[in-house]
C-alpha positions as CSV (number, residue, x, y, z in Angstrom):
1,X,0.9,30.3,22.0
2,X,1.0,32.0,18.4
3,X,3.3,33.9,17.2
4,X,2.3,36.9,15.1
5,X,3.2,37.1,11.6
6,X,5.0,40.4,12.2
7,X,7.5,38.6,15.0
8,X,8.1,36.4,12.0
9,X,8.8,39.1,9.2
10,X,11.1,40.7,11.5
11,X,13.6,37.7,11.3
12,X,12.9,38.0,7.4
13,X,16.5,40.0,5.8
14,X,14.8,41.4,2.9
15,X,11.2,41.5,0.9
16,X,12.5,42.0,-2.5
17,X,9.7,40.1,-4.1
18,X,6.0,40.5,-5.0
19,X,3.2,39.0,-3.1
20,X,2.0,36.1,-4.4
21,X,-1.6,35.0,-5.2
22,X,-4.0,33.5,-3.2
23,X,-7.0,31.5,-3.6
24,X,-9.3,28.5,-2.5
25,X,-10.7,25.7,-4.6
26,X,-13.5,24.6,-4.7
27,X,-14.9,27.6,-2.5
28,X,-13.8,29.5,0.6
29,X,-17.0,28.1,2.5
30,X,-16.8,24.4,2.9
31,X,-19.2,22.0,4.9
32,X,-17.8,20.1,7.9
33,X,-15.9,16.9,6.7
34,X,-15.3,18.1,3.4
35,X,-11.9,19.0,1.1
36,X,-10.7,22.4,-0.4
37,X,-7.3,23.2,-1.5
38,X,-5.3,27.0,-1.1
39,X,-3.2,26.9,-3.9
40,X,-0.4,30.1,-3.2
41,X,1.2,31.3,-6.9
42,X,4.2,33.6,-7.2
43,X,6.0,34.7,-9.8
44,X,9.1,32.8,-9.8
45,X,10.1,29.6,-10.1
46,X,12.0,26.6,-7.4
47,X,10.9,28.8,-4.4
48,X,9.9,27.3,-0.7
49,X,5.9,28.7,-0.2
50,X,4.9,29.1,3.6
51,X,1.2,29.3,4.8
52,X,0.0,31.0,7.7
53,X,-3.0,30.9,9.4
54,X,-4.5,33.6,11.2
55,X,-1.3,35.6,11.4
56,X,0.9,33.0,13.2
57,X,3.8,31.1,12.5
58,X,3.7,29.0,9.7
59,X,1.2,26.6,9.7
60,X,2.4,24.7,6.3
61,X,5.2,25.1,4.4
62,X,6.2,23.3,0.8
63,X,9.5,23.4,-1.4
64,X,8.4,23.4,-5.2
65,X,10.6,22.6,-8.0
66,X,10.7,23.6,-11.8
67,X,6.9,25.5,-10.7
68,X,5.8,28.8,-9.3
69,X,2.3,27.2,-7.2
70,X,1.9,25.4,-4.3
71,X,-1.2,23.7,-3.3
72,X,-2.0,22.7,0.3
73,X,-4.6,20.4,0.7
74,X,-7.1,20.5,3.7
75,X,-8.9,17.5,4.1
76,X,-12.0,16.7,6.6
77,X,-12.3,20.0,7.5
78,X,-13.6,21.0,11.0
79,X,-14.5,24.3,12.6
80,X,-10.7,24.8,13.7
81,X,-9.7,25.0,10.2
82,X,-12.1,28.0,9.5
83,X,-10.4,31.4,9.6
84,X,-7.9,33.6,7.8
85,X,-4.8,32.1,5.4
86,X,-2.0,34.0,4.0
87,X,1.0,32.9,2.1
88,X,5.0,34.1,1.7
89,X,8.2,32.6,-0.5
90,X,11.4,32.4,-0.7
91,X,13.7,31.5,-3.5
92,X,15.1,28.4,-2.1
93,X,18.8,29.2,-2.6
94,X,18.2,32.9,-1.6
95,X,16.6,32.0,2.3
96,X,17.2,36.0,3.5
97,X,14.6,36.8,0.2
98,X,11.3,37.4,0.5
99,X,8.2,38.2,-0.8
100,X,5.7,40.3,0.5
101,X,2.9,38.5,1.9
102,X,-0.4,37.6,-0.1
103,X,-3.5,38.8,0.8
104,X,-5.6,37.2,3.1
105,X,-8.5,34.5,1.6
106,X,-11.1,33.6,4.4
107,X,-12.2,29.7,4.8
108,X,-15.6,29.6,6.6
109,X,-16.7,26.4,7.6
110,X,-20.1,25.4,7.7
111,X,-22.2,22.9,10.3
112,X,-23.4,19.9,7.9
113,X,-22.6,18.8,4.5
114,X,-25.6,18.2,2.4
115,X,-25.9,14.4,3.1
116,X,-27.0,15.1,6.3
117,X,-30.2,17.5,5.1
118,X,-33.1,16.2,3.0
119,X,-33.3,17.6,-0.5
120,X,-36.7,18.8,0.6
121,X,-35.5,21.2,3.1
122,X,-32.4,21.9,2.2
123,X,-31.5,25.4,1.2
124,X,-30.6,26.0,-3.1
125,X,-26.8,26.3,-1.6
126,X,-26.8,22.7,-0.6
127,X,-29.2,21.4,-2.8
128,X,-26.3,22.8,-5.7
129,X,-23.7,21.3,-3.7
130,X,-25.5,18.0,-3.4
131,X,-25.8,17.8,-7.1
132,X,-29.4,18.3,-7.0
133,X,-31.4,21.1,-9.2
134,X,-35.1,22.9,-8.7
135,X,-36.0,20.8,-11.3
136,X,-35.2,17.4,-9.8
C-alpha cells in the first residue's frame, strides 16, 4: 500500500528551504527498455535528496557530498516506471529541515523502441530517435 506524500510531510518538523528543481534527461517520454536519468538540484550543498513517485513514500533516496544535484538513474524502463516523480532534501546534519517539494515532471513510457519498427514505417519521432533523417 502507498503512502501519500502528505502522510510523509506531516512527519517533516520544518520546510525552511526552497523546492528544488526537477527535470528528465534525455526526455520525459522514453521507449520500453530504454534509460533516462531525473536529476533533482537544490540550492545547497551536502544534503540527502529523496524521490517520490506518484505521491508515495520515497521511492529513491541519495546522500550527496560537496554537490547540490542528485541524479537517479532509471534503467530498462517498463510501463511501471511511467508516471509522476517529485523530489525533497534535507541538509544532512539538519534531518527536521526541509525543503518544499519540486514540482512534478511526468515520464511516459512508450510501447517499442525504434529497433523494433522499420525505418520505412516508422513515425519522424522514432526515425530521430533511431538516428535516422528524411534524407537517409
Amino acid at each position: 500500500m502507498s503512502v501519500p506524500c502528505n502522510y510523509c510531510l506531516s512527519f517533516k518538523a520544518e520546510q525552511k528551504y526552497p523546492k528544488p528543481f526537477i527535470s528528465v534527461i534525455p526526455s520525459q517520454v522514453v521507449f520500453l527498455g530504454g534509460e533516462i536519468t531525473i536529476l533533482c538540484e537544490g540550492l545547497h550543498h551536502d544534503v540527502k535528496f529523496y524521490l517520490y513517485k506518484d505521491g508515495s513514500t520515497p521511492w529513491s533516496q541519495q546522500e550527496v557530498r560537496g554537490r547540490n544535484m542528485s541524479e537517479f538513474p532509471i534503467t530498462n524502463m517498463n510501463q511501471e516506471d511511467g508516471g509522476s516523480y517529485t523530489c525533497d532534501y534535507h541538509p544532512i546534519t539538519a534531518k527536521n529541515h526541509w525543503s518544499h517539494l519540486s514540482d512534478p515532471v511526468e515520464l511516459v513510457v512508450r510501447g517499442e523502441g525504434p529497433s523494433s519498427t522499420s525505418p520505412v514505417s516508422a513515425s519522424p519521432l522514432a526515425r530521430s530517435s533511431a538516428g535516422l533523417h528524411a534524407e537517409d
